[in-house]
C-alpha positions in Angstrom: 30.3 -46.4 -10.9 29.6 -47.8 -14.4 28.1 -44.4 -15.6 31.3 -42.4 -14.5 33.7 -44.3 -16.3 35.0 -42.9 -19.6 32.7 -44.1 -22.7 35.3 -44.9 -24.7 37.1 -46.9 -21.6 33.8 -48.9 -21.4 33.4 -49.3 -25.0 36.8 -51.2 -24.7 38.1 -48.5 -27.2 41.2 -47.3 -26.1 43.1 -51.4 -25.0 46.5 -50.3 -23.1 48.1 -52.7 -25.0 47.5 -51.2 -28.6 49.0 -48.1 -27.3 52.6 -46.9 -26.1 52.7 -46.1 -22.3 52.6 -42.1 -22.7 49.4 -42.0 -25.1 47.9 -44.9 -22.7 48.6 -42.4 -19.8 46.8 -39.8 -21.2 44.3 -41.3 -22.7 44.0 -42.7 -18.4 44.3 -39.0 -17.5 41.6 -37.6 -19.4 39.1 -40.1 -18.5 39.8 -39.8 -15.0 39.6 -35.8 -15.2 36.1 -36.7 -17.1 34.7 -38.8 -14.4 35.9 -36.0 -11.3 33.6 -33.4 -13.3 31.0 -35.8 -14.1 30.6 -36.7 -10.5 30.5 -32.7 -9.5 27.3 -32.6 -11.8 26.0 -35.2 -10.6 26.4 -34.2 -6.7 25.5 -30.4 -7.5 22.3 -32.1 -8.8 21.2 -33.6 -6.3 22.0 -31.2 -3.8 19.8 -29.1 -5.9 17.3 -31.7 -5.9 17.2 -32.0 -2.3 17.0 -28.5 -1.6 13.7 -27.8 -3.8 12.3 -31.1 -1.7 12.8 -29.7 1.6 11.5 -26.4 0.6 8.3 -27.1 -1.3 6.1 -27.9 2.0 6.9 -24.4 2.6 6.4 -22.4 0.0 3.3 -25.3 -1.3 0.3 -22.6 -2.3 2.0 -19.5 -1.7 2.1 -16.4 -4.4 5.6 -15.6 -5.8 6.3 -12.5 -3.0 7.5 -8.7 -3.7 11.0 -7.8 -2.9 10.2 -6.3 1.3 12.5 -3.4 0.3 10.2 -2.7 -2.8 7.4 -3.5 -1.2 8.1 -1.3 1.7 8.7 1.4 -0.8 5.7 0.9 -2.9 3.8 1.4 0.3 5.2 4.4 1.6 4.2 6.4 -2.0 1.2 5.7 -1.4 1.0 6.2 1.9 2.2 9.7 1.2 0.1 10.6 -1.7 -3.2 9.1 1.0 -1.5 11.5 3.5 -1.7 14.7 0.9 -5.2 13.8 -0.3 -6.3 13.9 3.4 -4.8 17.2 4.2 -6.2 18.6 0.7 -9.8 17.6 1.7 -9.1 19.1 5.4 -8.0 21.9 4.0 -11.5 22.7 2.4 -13.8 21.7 5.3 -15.9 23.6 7.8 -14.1 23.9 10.9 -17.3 22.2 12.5 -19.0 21.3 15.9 -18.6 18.5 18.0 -21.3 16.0 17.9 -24.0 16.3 20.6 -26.8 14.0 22.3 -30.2 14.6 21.6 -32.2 13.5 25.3 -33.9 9.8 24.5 -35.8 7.8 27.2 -34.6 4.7 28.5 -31.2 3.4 29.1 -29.1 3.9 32.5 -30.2 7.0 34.5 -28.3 10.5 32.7 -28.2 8.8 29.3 -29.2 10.9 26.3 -28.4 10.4 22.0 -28.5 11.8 19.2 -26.5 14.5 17.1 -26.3 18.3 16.4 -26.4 21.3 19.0 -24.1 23.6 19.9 -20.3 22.7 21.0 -16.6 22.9 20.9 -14.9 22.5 17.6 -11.3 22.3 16.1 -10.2 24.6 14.2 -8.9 23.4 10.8 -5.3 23.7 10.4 -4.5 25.3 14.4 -6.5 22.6 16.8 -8.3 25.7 18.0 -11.9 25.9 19.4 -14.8 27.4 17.8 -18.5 28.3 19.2 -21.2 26.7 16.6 -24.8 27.1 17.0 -26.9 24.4 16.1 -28.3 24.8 12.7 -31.3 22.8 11.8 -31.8 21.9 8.0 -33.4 19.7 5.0 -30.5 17.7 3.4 -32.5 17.5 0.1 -34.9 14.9 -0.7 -33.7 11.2 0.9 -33.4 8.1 -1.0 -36.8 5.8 -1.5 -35.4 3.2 1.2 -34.6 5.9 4.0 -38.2 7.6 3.2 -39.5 4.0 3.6 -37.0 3.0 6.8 -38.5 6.7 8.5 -42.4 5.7 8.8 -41.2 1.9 10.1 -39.1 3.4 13.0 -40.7 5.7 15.1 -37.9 6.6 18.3 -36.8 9.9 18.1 -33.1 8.6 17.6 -33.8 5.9 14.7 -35.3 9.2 12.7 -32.2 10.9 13.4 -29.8 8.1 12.3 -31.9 7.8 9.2 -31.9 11.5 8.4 -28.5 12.6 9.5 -26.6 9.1 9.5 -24.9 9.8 13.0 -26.3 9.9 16.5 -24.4 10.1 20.3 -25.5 8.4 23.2 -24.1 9.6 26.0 -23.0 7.1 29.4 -23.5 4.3 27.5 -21.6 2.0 29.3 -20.1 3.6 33.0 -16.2 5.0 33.7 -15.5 1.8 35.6 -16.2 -0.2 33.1 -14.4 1.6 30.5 -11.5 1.9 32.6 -11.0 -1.4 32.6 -11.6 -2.2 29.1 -8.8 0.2 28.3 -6.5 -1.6 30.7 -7.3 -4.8 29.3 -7.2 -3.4 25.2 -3.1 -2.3 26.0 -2.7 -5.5 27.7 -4.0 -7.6 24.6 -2.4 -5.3 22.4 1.1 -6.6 23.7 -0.4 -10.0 23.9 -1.4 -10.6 20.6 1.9 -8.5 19.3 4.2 -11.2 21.0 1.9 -14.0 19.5 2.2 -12.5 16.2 6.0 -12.1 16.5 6.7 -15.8 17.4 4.4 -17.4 14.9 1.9 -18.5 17.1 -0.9 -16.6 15.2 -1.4 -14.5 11.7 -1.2 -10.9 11.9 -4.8 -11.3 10.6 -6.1 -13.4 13.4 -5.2 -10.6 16.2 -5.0 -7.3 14.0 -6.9 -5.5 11.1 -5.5 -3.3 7.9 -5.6 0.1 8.3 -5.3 3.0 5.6 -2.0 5.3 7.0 -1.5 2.3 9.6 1.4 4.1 11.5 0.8 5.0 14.7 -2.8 3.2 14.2 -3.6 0.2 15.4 -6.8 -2.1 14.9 -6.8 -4.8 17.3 -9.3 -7.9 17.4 -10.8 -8.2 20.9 -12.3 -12.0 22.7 -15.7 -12.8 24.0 -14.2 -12.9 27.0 -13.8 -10.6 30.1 -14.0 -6.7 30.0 -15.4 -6.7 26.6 -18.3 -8.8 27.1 -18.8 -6.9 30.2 -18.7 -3.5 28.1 -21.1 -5.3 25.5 -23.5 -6.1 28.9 -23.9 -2.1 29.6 -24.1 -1.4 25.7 -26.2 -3.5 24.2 -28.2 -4.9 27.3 -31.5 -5.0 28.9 -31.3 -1.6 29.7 -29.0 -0.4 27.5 -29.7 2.9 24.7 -28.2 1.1 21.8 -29.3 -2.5 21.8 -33.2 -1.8 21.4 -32.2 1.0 19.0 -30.2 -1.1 16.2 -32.7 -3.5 16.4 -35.1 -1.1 15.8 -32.8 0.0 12.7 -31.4 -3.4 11.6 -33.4 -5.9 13.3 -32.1 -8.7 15.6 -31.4 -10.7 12.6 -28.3 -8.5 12.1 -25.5 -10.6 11.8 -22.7 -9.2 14.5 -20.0 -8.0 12.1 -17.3 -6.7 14.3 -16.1 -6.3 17.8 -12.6 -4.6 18.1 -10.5 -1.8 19.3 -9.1 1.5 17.2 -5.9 3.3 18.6 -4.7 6.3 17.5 -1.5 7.2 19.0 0.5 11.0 18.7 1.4 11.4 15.3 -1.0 9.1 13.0 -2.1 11.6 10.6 -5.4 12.4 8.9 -7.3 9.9 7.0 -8.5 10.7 3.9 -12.5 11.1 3.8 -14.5 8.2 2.8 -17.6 5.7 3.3 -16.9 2.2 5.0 -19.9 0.9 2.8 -20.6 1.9 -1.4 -24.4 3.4 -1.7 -27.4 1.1 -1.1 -30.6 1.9 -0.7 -31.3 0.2 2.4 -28.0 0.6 4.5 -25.6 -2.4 5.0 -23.6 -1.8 8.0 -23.9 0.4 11.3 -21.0 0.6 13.7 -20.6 2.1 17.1 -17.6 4.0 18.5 -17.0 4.0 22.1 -14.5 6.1 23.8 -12.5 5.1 26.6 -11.3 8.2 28.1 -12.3 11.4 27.1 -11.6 12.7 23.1 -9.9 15.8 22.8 -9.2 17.7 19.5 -5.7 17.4 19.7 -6.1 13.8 20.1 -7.9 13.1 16.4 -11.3 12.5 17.1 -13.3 11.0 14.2 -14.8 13.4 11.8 -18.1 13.1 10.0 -20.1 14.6 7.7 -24.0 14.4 8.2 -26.2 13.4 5.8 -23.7 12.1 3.2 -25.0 9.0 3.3 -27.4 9.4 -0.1 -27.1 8.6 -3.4 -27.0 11.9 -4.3 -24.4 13.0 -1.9 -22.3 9.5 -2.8 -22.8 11.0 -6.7 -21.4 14.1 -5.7 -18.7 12.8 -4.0 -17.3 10.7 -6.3 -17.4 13.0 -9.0 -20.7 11.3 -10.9 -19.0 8.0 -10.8 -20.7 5.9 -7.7 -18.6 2.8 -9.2 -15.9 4.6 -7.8 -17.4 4.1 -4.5 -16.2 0.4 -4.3 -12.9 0.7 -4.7 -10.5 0.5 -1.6 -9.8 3.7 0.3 -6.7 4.2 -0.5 -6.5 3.7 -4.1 -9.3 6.2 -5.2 -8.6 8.5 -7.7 -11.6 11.0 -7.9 -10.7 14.5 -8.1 -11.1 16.5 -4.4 -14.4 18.9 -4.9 -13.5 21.4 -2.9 -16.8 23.3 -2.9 -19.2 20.7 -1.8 -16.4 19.5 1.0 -16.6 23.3 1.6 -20.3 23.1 1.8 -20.7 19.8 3.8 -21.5 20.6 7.7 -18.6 19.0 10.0 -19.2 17.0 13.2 -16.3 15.8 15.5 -17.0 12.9 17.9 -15.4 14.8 21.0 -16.9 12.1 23.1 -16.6 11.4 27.0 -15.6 8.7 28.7 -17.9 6.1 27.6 -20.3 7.6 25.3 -20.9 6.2 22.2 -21.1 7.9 18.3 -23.6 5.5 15.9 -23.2 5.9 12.3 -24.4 4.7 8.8 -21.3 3.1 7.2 -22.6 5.0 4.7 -21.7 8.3 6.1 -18.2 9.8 4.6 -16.0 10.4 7.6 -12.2 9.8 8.3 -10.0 9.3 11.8 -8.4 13.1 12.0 -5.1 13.1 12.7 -3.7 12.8 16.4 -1.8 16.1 17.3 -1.1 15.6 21.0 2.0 15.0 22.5 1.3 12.1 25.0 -2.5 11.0 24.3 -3.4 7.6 23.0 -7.1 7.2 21.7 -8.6 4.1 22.2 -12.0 3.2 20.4 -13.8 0.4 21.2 -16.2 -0.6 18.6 -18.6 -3.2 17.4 -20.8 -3.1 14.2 -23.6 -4.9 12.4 -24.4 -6.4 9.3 -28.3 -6.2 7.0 -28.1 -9.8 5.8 -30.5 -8.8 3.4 -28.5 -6.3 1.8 -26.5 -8.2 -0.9 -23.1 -7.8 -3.3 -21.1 -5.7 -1.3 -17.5 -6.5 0.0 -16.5 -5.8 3.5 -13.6 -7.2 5.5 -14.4 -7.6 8.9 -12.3 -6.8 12.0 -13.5 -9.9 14.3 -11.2 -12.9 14.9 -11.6 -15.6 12.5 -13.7 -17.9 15.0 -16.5 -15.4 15.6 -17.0 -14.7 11.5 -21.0 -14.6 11.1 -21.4 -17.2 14.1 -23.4 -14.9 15.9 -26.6 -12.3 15.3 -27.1 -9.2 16.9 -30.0 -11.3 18.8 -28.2 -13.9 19.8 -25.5 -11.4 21.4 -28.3 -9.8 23.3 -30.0 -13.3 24.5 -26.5 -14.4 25.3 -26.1 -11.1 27.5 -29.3 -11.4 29.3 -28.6 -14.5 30.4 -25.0 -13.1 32.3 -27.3 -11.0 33.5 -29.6 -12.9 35.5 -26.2 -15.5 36.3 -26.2 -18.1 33.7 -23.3 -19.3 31.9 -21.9 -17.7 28.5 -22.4 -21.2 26.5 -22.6 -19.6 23.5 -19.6 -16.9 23.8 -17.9 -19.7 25.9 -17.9 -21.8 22.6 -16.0 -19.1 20.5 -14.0 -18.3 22.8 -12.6 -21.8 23.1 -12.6 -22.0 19.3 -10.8 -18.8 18.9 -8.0 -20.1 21.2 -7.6 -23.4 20.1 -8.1 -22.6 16.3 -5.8 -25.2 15.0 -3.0 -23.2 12.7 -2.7 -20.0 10.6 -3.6 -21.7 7.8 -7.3 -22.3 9.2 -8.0 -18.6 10.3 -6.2 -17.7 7.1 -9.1 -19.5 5.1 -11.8 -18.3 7.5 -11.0 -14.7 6.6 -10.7 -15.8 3.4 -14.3 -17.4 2.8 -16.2 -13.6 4.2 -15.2 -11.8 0.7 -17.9 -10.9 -0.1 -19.3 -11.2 3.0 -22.8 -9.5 2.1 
């Protein structure tokens, strides 16, 4: 109280009794209107104060944010000029074939890989069908590390990954099992949307970023239930793909990813890219599985063989490989229409779980999903060289399982299901996964993997 009162009232400056009774009341009046605004300030201060307190916790670390409205803006331009690029580049491609299996012993019984052959193609701009004869050819002279990785492996589909950067393996897990794998990926899918939604989890910890996210969806699968029982028929004793990627990438391959792609009607055509930049000796090899059966109209992915050189990288990004490590959809390279125009096209128009294996090296894009009613779903896992060093890659895997596991370990882990031990070791992540304490832990998780390689 003794700070609100008029200064020259405590000074003893302005004695009633020196003055008459009308200058005495206004020199009362004025000090009192004095203290009434001095004690405003000094409440709107302290509101103030208190306000900032209570919200730094919250905002403690955190980047000053865009405007949504701007931001929401900002992402539809370039969404759009993504979506015109894509269509540009389809507009120059080969109509193509779809991607066939090449016969490889082992596996279940009916099982065959591989790539090239005759088959059913769309059409560029109608969805249409076309007849393609298989066309056998030299892609030009290979880099020194794929000459090196052909004489190390010698299976008839590790020479055709090497060469051509895709295979197919056909029935690599059974419809059954697929079937239920769907059911269970739409079922998570609303799961981990409602955790999202109420806080409970990051969009990071259940989902993955897409480029032309509408109507796509990347979703983060567990170690748990029809996906380990998927990874059983893919990757297990008698599995195609398991002794082939360690025959690629060894079983020192860290296990980079294990999640589901949807496309649903209406998500447009991606523009044409390599997951990976160039590197001698490849990074990263991931496996799509369908789980139903991929029809043109329902934008099956689209490769182009044997663009996974440095000289087809070169070419690609107009002389400018740097270019190659920027992110998709901020690449400004000029479209060369007459290599796209001169670059074979495969489509994976895969069954009902079978299986396309490619080189993350291989340019390829998600074509866009012209059915009416026809969700694709497409479950995929991938794996890592660790020996392949300086590149950037953000994984689709939930936080807990970030390079905790090798592609051996997987395949012990799964061989011990087999026979009817427990899953200790995809128990543990599992457990981890759910009980991850806060966003702000998985936040830093997915954090610490750039640059994961």
């Amino acid at each position: 109280q003794h700070f609100l009162v008029h200064p020259a009232l405590r000074s003893g400056a302005l004695p009633c009794c020196s003055l008459d009774s009308a200058a005495c009341c206004r020199a009362w009046l004025r000090a009192r209107c004095w203290c009434f605004q001095a004690m405003q300030r000094s409440l709107l201060s302290l509101a103030l104060m208190a306000a900032v307190t209570a919200l730094r916790p919250a905002y403690r670390g955190r980047a000053p944010r865009m405007d949504l409205s701007a931001k929401s803006m900002l992402q539809r331009d370039l969404d759009l000029a993504v979506a015109a690029r894509a269509r540009k580049e389809r507009a120059c491609l080969q109509e193509g074939a779809g991607l066939l299996a090449l016969q490889q012993k082992g596996g279940r019984e009916g099982s065959g890989s591989g790539f090239g052959g005759a088959g059913r193609a769309p059409a560029a701009a109608t969805g249409k069908s076309k007849a393609s004869k298989s066309k056998t050819s030299k892609k030009g002279s290979k880099s020194a590390g794929a000459a090196k990785a052909l004489k190390q492996h010698g299976s008839v589909l590790a020479k055709e990954l090497i060469n051509e950067g895709v295979v197919r393996i056909d029935g690599a897990i059974t419809a059954a099992t697929a079937d239920a794998l769907r059911e269970f990926v739409d079922a998570e899918r609303i799961r981990s949307t409602a955790e999202v939604s109420s806080g409970q989890r990051q969009f990071s910890d259940r989902f993955a970023d897409l480029v032309l996210v509408e109507n796509r969806c990347d979703l983060l699968l567990p170690l748990d239930g029809p996906p380990v029982d998927a990874l059983q028929e893919l990757l297990g004793e008698r599995s195609v793909l398991g002794p082939l990627l360690e025959e690629v990438v060894g079983r020192n391959a860290v296990f980079q990813e294990i999640a589901c792609l949807i496309s649903e009607p209406g998500a447009e055509q991606q523009p044409l890219h390599p997951d990976t930049p160039f590197t001698p000796t490849p990074s990263l090899y991931a496996a799509f599985l369908a789980l139903q059966d991929v029809t043109v109209e329902m934008g099956p992915t689209l490769y182009l063989p044997g663009t996974h050189t440095k000289e087809q990288h070169t070419i690609f990004y107009g002389g400018n490989l740097a270019v190659g490590r920027d992110p998709v959809g901020t690449r400004t390279n000029p479209v060369n229409e007459e290599y796209l125009a001169s670059r074979p096209v495969k489509f994976g128009l895969l069954k009902k779980g079978d299986v396309a294996l490619y080189n993350q090296q291989v340019l390829h894009c998600g074509s866009a999903n012209e059915s009416e009613d026809r969700v694709r779903r497409q479950f995929y896992i991938s794996v890592r060289n660790p020996a392949v060093k300086g590149i950037n890659a953000r994984a689709s895997i939930r936080p807990a399982y970030l390079n905790q596991l090798s592609l051996g370990e997987v395949r012990d882990e799964l061989k011990a299901l087999a026979v009817g031990n427990p899953a200790h070791t995809f128990a543990k992540l599992y457990e981890a996964d759910v009980f991850l304490e806060g966003t702000a832990e998985s936040a830093a998780r997915m954090a610490e993997q750039a640059p994961v390689m």
